[in-house]
N, C-alpha and C positions, 0 to 999 in steps of 0.2 A: 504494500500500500504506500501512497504520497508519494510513488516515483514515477506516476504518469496519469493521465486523467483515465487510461484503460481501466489499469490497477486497481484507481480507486473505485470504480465502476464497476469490476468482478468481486474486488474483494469488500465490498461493500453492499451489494447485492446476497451475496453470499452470507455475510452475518448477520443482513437484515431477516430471510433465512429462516436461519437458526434464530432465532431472538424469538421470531412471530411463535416457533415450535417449539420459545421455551415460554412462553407466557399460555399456550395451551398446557403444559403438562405443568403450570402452578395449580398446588392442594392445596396453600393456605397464603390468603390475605397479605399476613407479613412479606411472603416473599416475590409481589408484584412489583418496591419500586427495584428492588437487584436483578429480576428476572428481564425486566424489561432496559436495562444496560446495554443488551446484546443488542436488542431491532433499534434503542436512540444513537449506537455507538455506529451501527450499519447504516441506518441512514445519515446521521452526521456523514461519513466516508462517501455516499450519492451525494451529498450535496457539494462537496468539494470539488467533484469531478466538473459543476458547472464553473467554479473558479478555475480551473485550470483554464476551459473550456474559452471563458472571459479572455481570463491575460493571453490565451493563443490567438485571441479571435474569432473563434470559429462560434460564439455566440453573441448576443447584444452585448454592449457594454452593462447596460440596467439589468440585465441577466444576471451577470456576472458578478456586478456588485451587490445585488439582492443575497446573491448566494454567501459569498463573503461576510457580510453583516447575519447572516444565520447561523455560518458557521462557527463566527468567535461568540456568537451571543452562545452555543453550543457548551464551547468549548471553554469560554470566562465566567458564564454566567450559571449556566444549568448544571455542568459538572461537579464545581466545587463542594456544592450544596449536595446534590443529587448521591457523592457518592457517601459521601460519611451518614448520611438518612438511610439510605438503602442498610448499608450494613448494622446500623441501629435497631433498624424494625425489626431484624431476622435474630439479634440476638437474644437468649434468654436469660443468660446470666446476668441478674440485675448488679451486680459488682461492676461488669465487663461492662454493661451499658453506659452506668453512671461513669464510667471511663471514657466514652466513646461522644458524650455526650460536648465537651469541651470541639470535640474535630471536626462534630458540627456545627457549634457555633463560630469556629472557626473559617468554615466552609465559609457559611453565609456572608464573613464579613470580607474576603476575599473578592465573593459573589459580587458582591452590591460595591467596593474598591475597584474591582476590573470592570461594571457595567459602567461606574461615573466619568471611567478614562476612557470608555470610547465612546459615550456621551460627549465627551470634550474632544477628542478626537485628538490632531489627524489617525483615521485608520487606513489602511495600507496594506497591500496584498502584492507580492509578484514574484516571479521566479527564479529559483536562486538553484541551478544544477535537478536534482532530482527532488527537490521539494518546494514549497512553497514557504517565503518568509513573510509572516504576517509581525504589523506592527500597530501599534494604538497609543504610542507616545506616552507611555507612561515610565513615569517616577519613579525611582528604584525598584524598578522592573524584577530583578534578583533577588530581591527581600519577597516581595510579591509571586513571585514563583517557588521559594522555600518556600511560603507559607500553604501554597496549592498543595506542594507537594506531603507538606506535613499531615492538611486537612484529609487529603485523600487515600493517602497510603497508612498513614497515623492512624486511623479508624479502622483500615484491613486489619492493621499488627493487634490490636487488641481484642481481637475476637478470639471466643469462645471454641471456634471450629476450624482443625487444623488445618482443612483446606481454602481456608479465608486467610490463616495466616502466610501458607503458602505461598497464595495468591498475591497479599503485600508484597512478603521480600521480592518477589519475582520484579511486581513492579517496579520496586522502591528502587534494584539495582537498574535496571532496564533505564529507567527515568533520570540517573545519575550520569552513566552513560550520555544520554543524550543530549542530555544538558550541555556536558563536558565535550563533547563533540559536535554540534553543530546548533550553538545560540541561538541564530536567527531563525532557524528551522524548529525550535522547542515544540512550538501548536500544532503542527503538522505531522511533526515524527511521532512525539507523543498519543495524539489520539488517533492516530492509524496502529499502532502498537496496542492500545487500551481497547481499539477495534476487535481487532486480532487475538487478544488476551482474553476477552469477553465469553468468545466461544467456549471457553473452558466451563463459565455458567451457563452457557446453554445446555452442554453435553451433558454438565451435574445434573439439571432438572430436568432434562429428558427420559435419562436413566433411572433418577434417583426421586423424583417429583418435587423435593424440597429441599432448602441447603439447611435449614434451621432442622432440630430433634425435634418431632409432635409432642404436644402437650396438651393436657385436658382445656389448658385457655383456649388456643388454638382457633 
């Protein structure tokens, strides 16, 4: 994914997919908003493919930048929030939640930090090699990006279920990585990768119908 508008277009096609097949095979409530990671994380990756689509040309300009303005509201606004809630709902252990609970608030304030800088703008999209560098002129950019990383991977590590935590590090290192290798590429590498990653909960609730242990609450 993020190395051609193909790419983004098969392999976003494909985990939207899986996602829709993992939100049929949810058994409980709790684990609608993580189940449904897979189809927002697949279609985020269709919507890219029309920025790419833009900076080539080969669509409208208002095309192009409609998609762009979707995709960081995606990927600045909905994520930060969306992922430390998801892994909230599903878990039981009230210890582990009340833990969990700070990386949401965290999230949010990330969320509502990264929506007001592209409120103010300038935002910026174009092609840099095999990804796309997007920009939104913000302010210690760096602080701002640990702190995503914190909210969203920081809420995997505390969970209660070893394949949640697995799932963290996996990110945690992966995101480090990318970080460290290609700055301006962060938005693009990253949620193509969390695209990709995602599948792993599809396959869980396909197989398994729930990530959370049943309980009488339930």
């Amino acid at each position: 994914m993020c190395f051609s508008p193909q790419a983004d277009l098969i392999g976003g096609t494909v985990v939207a997919v899986l996602g829709v097949d993992a939100l049929r095979h949810v058994q409980f409530r709790r684990d609608i908003p993580i189940a449904s990671l897979p189809l927002i994380l697949g279609a985020h990756q269709l919507v890219e493919t029309f920025v790419w689509l833009g900076l080539q040309g080969h669509v409208s300009h208002m095309l192009g930048d409609a998609a762009k303005w979707v995709y960081l509201a995606v990927a600045f606004v909905l994520l930060p929030i969306l992922v430390p809630v998801a892994v909230v709902s599903i878990e039981q252990d009230r210890g582990r939640k009340r833990l969990m609970i700070p990386f949401a608030v965290l999230g949010a304030v990330v969320s509502v930090t990264l929506a007001l800088a592209m409120a103010d703008g300038p935002v910026t999209a174009k092609l840099s090699g095999l990804h796309i560098a997007y920009g939104i002129g913000l302010r210690y950019g760096w602080l701002i990006v640990g702190l995503y990383v914190v909210a969203t991977c920081g809420s995997l590590l505390m969970s209660s279920h070893q394949e949640i935590v697995i799932f963290g590090i996996v990110n945690l290192c992966v995101v480090v990585l990318l970080a460290w290798f290609q700055k301006n590429g962060f938005a693009s590498l990253w949620c193509g990768w969390a695209a990709l990653a995602s599948v792993a909960i599809a396959m869980h609730l396909r197989y398994e119908g729930s990530i959370a242990v049943p309980t009488a609450t339930a």
